[in-house]
BAZA-839856 format. One record per residue: x, y, z of N, C-alpha, C in turn. Coordinates in steps of 0.05 Angstrom, whole numbers, m for minus. Layout:
BEGIN
+--------+--------+--------+--------+--------+--------+--------+--------+--------+
:    n.X :    n.Y :    n.Z :   ca.X :   ca.Y :   ca.Z :    c.X :    c.Y :    c.Z :
+--------+--------+--------+--------+--------+--------+--------+--------+--------+
:      X :      Y :      Z :      X :      Y :      Z :      X :      Y :      Z :
...
+--------+--------+--------+--------+--------+--------+--------+--------+--------+
REM end
This chain:
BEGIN
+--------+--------+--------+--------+--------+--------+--------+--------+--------+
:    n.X :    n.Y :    n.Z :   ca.X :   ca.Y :   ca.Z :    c.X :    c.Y :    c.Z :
+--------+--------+--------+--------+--------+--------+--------+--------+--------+
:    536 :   m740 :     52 :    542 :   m713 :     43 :    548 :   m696 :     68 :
:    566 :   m681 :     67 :    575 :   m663 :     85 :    551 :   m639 :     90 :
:    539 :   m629 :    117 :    527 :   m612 :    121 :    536 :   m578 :    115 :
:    533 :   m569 :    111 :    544 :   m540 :    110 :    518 :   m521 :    127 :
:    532 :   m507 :    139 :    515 :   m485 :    151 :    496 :   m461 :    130 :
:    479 :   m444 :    136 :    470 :   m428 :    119 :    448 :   m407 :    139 :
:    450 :   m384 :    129 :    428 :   m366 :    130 :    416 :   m357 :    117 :
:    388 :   m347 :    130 :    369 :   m347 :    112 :    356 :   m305 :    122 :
:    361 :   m284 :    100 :    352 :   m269 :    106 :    342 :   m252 :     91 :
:    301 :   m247 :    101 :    290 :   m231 :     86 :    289 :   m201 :     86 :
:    291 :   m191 :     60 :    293 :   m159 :     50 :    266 :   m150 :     44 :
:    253 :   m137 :     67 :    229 :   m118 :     63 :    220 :   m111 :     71 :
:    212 :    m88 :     78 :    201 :    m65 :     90 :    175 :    m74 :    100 :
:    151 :    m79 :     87 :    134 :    m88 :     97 :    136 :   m117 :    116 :
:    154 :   m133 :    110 :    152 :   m163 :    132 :    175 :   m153 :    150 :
:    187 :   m140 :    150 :    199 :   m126 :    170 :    182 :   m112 :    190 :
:    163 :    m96 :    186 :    140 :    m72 :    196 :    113 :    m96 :    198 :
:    124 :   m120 :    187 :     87 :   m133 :    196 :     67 :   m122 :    172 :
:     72 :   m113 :    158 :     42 :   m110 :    141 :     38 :   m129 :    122 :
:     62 :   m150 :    115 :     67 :   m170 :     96 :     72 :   m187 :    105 :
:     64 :   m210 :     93 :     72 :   m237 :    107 :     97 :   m247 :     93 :
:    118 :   m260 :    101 :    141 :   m266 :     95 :    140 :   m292 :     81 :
:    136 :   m293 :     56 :    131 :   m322 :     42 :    157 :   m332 :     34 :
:    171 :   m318 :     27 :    201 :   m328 :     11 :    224 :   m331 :     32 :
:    222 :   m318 :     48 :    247 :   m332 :     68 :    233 :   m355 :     80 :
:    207 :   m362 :     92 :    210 :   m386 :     95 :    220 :   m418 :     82 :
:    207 :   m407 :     54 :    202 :   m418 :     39 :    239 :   m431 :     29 :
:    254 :   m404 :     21 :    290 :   m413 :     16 :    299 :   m428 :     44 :
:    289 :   m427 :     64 :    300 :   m439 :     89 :    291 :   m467 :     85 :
:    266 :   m476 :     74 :    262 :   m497 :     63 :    275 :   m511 :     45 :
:    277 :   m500 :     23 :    298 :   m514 :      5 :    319 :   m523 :     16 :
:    337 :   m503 :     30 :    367 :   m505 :     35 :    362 :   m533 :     62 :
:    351 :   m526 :     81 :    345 :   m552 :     91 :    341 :   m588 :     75 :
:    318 :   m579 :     56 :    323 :   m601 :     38 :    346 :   m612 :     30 :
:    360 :   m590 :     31 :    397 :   m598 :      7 :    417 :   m597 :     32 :
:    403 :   m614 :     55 :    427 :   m619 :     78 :    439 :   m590 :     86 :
:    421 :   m573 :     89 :    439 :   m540 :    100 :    429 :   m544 :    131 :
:    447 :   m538 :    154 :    433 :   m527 :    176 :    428 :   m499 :    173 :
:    405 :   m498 :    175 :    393 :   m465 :    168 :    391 :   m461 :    202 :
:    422 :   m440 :    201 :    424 :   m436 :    233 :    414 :   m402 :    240 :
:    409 :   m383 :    218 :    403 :   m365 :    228 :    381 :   m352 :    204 :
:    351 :   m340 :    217 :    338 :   m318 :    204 :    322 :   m298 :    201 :
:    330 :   m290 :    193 :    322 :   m255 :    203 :    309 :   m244 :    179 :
:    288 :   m222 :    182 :    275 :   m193 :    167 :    282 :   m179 :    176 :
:    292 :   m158 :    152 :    313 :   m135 :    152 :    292 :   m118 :    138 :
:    293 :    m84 :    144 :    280 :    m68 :    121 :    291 :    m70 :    103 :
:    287 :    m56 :     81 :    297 :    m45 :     56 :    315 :    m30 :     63 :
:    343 :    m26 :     77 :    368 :     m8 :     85 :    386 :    m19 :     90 :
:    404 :     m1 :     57 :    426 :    m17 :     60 :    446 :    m20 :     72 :
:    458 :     m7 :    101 :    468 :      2 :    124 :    458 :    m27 :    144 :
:    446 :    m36 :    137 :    427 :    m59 :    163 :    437 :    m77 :    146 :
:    435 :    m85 :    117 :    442 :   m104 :     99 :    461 :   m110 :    106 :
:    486 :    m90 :     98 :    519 :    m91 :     97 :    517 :   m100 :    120 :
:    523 :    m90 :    145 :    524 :   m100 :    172 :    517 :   m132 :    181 :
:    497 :   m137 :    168 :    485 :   m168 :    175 :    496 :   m196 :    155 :
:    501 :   m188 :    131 :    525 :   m198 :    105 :    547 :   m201 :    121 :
:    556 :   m178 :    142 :    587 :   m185 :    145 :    586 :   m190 :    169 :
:    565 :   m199 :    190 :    565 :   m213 :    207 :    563 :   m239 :    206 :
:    544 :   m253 :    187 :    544 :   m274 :    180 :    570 :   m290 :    178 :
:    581 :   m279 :    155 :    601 :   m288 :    141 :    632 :   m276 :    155 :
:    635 :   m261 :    173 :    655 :   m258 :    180 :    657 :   m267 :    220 :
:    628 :   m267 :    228 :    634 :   m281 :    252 :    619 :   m306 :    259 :
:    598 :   m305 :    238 :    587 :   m334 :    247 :    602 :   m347 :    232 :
:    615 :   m331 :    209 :    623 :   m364 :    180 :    606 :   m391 :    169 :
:    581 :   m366 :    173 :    556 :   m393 :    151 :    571 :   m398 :    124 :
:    563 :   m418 :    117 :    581 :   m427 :     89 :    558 :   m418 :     64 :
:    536 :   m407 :     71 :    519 :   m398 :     47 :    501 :   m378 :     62 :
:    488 :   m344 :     53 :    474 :   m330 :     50 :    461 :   m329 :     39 :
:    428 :   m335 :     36 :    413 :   m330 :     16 :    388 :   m304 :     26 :
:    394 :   m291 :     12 :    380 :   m269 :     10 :    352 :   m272 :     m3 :
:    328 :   m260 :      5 :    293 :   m267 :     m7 :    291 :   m234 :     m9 :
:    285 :   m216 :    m28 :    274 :   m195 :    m35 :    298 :   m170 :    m43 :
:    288 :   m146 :    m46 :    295 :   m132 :    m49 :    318 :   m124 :    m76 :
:    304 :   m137 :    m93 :    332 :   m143 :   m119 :    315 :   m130 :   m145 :
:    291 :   m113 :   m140 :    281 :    m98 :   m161 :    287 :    m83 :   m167 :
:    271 :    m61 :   m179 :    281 :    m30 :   m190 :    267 :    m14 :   m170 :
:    251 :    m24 :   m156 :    232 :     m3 :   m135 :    254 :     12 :   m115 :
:    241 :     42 :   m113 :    279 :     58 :    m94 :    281 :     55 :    m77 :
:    267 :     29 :    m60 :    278 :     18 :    m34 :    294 :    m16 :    m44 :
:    296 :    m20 :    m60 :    308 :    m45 :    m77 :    336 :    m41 :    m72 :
:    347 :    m50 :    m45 :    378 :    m44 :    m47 :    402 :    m70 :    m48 :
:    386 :    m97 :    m48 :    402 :   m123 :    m36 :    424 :   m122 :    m54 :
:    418 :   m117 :    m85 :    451 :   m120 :    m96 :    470 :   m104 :    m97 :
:    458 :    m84 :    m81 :    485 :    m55 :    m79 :    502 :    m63 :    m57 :
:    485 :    m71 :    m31 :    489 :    m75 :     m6 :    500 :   m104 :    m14 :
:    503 :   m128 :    m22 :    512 :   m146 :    m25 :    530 :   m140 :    m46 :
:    543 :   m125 :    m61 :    561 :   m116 :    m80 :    591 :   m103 :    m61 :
:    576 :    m92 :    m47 :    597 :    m77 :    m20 :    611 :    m91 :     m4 :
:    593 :   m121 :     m5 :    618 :   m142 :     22 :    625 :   m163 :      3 :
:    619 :   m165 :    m22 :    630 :   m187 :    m38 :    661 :   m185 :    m42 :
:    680 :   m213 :    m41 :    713 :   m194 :    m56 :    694 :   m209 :    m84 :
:    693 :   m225 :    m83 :    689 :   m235 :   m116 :    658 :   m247 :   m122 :
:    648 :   m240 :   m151 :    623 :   m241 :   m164 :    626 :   m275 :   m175 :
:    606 :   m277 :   m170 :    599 :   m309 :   m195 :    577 :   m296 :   m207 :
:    580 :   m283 :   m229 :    563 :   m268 :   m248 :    546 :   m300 :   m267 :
:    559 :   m325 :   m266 :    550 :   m336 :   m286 :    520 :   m354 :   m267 :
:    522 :   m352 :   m243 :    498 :   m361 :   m227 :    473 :   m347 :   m227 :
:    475 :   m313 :   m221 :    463 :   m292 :   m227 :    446 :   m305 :   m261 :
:    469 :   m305 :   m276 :    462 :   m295 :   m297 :    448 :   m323 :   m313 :
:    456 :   m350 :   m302 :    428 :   m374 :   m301 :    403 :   m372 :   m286 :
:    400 :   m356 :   m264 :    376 :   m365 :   m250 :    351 :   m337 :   m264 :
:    370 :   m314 :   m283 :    359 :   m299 :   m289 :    342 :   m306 :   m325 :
:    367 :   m324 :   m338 :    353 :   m333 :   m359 :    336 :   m352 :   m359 :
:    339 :   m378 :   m341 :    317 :   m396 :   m339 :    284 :   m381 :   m324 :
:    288 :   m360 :   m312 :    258 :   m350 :   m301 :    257 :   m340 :   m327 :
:    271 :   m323 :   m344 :    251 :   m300 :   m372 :    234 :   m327 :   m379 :
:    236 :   m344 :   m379 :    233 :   m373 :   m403 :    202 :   m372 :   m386 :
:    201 :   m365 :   m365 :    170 :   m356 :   m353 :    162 :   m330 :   m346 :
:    171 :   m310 :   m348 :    165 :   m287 :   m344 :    188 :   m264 :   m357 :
:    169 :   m244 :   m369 :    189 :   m229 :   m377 :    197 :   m206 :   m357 :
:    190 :   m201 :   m329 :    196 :   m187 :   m313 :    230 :   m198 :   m305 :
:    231 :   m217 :   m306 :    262 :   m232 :   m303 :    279 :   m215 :   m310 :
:    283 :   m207 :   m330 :    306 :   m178 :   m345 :    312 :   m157 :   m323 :
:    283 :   m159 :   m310 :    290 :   m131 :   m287 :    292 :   m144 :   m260 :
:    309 :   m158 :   m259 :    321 :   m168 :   m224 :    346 :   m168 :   m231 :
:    354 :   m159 :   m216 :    378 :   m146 :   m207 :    396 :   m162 :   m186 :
:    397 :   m196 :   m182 :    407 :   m214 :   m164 :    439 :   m206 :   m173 :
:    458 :   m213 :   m147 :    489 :   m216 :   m149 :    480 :   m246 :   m131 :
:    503 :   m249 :   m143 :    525 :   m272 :   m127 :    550 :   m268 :   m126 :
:    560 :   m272 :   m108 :    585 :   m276 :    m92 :    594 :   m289 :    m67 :
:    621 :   m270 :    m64 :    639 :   m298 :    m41 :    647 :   m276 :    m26 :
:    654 :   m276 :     m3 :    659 :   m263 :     17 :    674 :   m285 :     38 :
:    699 :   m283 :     33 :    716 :   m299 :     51 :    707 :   m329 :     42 :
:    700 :   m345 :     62 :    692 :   m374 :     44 :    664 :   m376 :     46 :
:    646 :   m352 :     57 :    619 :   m349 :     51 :    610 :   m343 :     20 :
:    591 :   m363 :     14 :    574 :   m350 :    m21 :    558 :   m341 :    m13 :
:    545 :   m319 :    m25 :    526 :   m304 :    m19 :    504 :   m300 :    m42 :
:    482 :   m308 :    m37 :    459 :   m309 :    m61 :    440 :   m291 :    m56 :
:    434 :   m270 :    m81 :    408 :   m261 :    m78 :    384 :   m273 :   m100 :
:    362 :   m284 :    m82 :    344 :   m284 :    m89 :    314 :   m267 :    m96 :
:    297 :   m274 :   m107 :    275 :   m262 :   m111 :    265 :   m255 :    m83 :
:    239 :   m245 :    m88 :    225 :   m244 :    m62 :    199 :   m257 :    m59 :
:    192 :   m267 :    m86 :    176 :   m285 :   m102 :    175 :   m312 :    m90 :
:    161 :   m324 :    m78 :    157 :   m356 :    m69 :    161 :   m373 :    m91 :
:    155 :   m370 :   m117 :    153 :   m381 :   m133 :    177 :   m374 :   m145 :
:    192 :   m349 :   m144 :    221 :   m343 :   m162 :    236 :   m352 :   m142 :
:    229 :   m355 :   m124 :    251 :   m369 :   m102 :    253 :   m400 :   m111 :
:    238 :   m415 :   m110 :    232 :   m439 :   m121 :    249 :   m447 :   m153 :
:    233 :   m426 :   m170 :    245 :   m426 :   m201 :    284 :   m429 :   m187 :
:    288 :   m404 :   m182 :    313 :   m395 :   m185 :    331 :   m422 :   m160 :
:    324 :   m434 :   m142 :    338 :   m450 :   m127 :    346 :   m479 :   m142 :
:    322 :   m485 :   m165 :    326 :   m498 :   m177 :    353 :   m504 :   m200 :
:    354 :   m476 :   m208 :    381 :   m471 :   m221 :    407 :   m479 :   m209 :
:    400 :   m469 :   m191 :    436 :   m464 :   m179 :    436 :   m488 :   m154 :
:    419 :   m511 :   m148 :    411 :   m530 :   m132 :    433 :   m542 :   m151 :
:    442 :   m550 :   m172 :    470 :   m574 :   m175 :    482 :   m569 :   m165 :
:    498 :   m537 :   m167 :    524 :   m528 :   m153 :    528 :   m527 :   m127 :
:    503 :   m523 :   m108 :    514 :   m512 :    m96 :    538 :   m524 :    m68 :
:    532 :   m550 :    m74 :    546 :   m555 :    m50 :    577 :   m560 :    m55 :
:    576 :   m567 :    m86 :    604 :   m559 :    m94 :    618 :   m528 :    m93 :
:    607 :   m513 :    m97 :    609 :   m484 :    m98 :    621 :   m482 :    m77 :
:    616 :   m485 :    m43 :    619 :   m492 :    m22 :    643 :   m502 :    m16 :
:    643 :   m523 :    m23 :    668 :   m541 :    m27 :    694 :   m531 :    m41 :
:    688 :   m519 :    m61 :    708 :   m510 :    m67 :    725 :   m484 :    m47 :
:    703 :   m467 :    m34 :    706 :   m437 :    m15 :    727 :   m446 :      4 :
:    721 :   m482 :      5 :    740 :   m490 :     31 :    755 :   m503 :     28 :
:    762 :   m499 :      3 :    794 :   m507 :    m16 :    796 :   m542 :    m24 :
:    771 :   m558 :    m27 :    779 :   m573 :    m27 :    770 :   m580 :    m59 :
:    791 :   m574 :    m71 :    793 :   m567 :   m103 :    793 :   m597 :   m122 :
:    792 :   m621 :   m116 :    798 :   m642 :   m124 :    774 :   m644 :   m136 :
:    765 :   m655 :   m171 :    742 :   m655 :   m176 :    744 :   m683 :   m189 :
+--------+--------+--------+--------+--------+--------+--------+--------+--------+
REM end
């Protein structure tokens, strides 16, 4: 299997500031490692979406990781900005990834209705937001773990299925 690059970056104020321990970005750096990713870059970001946008379009427009996965900031709380700020560097949505990793969690929690994840593409970068949840990180990688390396594959035109 072909390696693909990836970053790994967490959204939150407190593991940004140290008062929280960062469970979910380690944790998605784990997975994606599992699934043959070189997890070449990762960072804690506050809750601001000015730092977000900026680090989305660094990624993906000078490093050219072939996947973003984003850990927090996808609630309703008014520092919750990852899908505004990841809405701003997307050209195009995969609403139907979003909208699996959101129905298979309700099937365990009904807080699921209120996350607010995007997915998209930004040049031949996909960009995922995840929970901030170790465990919705887990749930939700599981979903979109068939696609994703096809997903990928396709970003880099190689369309033959």
């Amino acid at each position: 299997m072909t390696r693909h690059t990836a970053a790994v970056i967490t959204l939150s104020d407190g593991a940004h500031y140290g008062t929280r321990e960062d469970t979910g970005g380690p944790r998605l750096a784990a997975r994606l490692r599992d699934e043959a990713f070189d997890v070449i870059h990762t960072q804690i970001l506050p809750d601001d979406k000015a730092a977000i946008v900026q680090c989305l379009t660094y990624l993906s427009d000078t490093l050219k990781v072939d996947v973003i996965a984003t850990t927090g900031g996808t609630g309703l709380g008014p520092r919750d900005v990852t899908p505004e700020a990841t809405s701003e560097v997307i050209q195009r949505t995969i609403p139907g990834m979003a909208e699996a990793m959101r129905m298979r969690t309700l099937e365990k929690t009904p807080f699921a209705m209120t996350s607010r994840q995007v997915v998209g593409v930004r040049n031949q970068t996909l960009i995922i937001n995840f929970p901030g949840n170790p465990n919705g990180v887990d749930e939700c990688f599981e979903i979109i773990q068939p696609v994703l390396h096809h997903v990928v594959q396709l970003l880099h035109g190689h369309t033959a299925h």
